[in-house]
Rosetta silent file (secondary structure, phi, psi, omega in degrees, C-alpha in Angstrom):
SEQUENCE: XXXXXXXXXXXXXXXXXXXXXXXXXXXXXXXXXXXXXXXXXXXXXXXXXXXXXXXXXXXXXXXXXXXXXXXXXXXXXXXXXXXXXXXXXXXXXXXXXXXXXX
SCORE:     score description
SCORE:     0.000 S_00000001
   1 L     0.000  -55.382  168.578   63.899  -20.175   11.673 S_00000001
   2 H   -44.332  -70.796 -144.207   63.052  -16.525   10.131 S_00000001
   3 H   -65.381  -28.582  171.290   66.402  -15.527   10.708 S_00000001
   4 H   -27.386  -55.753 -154.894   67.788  -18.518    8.543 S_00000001
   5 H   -70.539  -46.674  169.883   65.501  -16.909    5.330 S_00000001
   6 H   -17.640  -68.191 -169.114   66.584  -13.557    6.207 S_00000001
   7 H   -64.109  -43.205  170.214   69.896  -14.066    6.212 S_00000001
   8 H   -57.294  -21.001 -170.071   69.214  -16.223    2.877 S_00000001
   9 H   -95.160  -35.282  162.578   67.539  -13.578    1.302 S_00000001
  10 H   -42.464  -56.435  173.500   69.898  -11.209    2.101 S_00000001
  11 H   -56.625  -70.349 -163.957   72.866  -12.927    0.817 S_00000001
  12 H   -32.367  -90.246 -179.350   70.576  -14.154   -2.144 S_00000001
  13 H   -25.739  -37.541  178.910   69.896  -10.108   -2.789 S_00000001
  14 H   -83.251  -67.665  161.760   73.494   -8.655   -2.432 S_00000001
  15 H   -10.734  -92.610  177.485   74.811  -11.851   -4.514 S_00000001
  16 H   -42.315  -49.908  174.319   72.618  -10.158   -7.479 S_00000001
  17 H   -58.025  -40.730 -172.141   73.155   -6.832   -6.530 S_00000001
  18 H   -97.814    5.961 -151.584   77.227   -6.460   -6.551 S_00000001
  19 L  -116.182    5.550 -161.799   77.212   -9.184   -9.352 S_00000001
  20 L   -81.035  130.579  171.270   76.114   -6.720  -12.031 S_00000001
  21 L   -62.490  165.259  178.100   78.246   -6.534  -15.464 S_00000001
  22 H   -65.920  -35.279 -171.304   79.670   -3.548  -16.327 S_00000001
  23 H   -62.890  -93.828 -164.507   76.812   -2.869  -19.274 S_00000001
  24 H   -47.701  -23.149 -167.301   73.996   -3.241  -16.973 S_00000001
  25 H   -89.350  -63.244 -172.687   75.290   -1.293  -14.054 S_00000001
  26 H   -40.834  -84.779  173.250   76.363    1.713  -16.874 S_00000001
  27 H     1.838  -78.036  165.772   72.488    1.212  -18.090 S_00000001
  28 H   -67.188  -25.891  160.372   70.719    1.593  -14.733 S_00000001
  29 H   -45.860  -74.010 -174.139   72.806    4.391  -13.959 S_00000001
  30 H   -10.544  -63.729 -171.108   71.866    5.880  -16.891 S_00000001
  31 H   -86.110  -26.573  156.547   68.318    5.492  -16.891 S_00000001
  32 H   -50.440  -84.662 -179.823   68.398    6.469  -12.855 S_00000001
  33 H   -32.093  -38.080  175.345   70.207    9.870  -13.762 S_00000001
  34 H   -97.625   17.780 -163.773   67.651   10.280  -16.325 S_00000001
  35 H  -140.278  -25.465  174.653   64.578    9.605  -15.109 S_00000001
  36 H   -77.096  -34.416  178.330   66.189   12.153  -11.788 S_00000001
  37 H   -64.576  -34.929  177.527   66.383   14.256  -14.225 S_00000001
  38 H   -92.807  -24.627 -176.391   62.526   14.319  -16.102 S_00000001
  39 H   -68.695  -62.166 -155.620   61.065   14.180  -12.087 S_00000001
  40 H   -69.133   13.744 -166.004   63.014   16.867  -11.490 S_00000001
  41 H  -132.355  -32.977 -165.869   62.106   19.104  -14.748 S_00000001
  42 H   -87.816  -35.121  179.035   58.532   17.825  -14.511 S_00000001
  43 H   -95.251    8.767  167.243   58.321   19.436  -10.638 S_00000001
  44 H   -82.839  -27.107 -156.582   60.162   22.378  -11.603 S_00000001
  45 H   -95.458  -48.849 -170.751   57.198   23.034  -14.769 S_00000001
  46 H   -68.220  -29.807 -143.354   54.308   22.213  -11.472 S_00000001
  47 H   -96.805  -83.535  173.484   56.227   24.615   -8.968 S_00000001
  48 H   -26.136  -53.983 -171.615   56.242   27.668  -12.204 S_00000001
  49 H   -64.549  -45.315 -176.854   52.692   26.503  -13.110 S_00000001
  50 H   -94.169  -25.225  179.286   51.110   26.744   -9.751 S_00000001
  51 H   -68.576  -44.732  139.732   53.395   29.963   -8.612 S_00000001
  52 H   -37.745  -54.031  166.543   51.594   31.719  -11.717 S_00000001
  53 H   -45.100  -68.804  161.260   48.368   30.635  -11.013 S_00000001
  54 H   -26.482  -63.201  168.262   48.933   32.024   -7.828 S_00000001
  55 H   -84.422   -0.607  169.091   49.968   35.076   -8.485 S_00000001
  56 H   -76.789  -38.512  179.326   47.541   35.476  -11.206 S_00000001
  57 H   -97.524   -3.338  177.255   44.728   35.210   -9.063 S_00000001
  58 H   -86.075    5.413  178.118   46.151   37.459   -5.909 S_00000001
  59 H  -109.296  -65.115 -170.953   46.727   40.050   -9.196 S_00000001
  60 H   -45.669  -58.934  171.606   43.126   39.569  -10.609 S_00000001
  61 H   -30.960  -68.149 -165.832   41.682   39.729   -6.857 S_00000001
  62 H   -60.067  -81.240  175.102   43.439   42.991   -6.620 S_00000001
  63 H   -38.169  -53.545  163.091   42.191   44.606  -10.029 S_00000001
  64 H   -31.486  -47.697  160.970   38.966   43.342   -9.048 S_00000001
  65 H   -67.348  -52.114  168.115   38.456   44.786   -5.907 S_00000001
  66 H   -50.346  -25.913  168.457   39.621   47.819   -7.388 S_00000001
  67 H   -56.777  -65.317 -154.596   36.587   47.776  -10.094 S_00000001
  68 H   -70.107  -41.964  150.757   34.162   47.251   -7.626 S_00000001
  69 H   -27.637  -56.687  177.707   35.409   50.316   -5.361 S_00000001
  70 H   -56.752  -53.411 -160.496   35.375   52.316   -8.371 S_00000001
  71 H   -78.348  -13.182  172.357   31.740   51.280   -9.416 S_00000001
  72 H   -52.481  -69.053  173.303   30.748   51.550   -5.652 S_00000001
  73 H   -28.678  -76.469 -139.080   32.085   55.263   -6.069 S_00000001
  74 H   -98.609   10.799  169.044   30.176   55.996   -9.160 S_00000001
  75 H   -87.839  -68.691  171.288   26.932   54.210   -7.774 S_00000001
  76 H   -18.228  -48.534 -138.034   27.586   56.529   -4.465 S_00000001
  77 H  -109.461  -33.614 -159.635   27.972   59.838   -6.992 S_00000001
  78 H   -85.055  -39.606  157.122   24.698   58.434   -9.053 S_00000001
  79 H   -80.512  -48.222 -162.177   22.416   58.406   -6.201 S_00000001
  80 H   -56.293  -50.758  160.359   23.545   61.696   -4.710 S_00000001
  81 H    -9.248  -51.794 -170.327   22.838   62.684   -8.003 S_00000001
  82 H   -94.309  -45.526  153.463   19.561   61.475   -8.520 S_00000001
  83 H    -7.325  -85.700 -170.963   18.700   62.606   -4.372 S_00000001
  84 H   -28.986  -55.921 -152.416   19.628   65.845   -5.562 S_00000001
  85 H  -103.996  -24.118  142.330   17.366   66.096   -8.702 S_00000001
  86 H   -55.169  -79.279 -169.527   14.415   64.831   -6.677 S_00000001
  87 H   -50.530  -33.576  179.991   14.588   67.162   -4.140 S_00000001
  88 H   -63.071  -40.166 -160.836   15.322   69.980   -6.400 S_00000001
  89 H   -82.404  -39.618  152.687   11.749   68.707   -8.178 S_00000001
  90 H   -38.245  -46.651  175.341   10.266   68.679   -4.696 S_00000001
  91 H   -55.327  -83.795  179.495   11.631   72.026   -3.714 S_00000001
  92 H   -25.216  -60.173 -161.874   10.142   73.807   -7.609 S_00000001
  93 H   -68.206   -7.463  152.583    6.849   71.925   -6.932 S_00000001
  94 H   -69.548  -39.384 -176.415    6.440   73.584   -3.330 S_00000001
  95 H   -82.716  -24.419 -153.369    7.412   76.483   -4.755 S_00000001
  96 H   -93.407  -47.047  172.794    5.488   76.572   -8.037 S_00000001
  97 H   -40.681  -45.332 -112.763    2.100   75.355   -4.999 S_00000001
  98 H  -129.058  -38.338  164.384    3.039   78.376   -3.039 S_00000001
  99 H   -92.910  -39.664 -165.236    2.485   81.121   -6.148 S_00000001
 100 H   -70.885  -45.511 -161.972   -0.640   79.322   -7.442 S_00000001
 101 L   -88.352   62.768  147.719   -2.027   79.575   -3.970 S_00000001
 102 L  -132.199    0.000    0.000   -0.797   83.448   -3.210 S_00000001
């Protein structure tokens, strides 16, 4: 019994399908090939769009890291710095203790 409709709809469907005017066939071409055309232009603009992103943030990531090394450095250089300049005030103020009491 199915295969009876099948077969009807099948027929039915090809009937319509090869039965197409010259016009209408031209038409749907048309508008296939063009419509193949805006998919394909619209995922070429997403492929460039996200390939940019991309490499925009593996470039920022990069500068970035490099900043914070650098200010790491010049934190590193700021305390020895400051170490330094303590201890030097420690050192004077032993020594400056060391003549009052002699």
């Amino acid at each position: 019994m199915s295969r009876k409709y099948i077969d009807q709809i099948l027929t039915t469907g090809f009937k319509y399908f090869f039965d197409l005017d010259y016009t209408t066939l031209l038409h749907s071409l048309t508008i296939f090939i063009v419509a193949a055309g805006i998919i394909k232009l619209a995922a070429l603009w997403l492929r460039n769009e996200w390939h940019e992103g991309v490499a925009t943030v593996k470039e920022d990531a990069l500068v970035i890291k490099s900043r914070l090394a650098d200010v790491a450095d010049k934190a590193d250089e700021k305390e020895q710095l400051f170490y330094d300049f303590v201890k030097n005030q420690f050192t004077n103020l032993r020594n400056v203790r060391e003549r009052l009491a002699s």
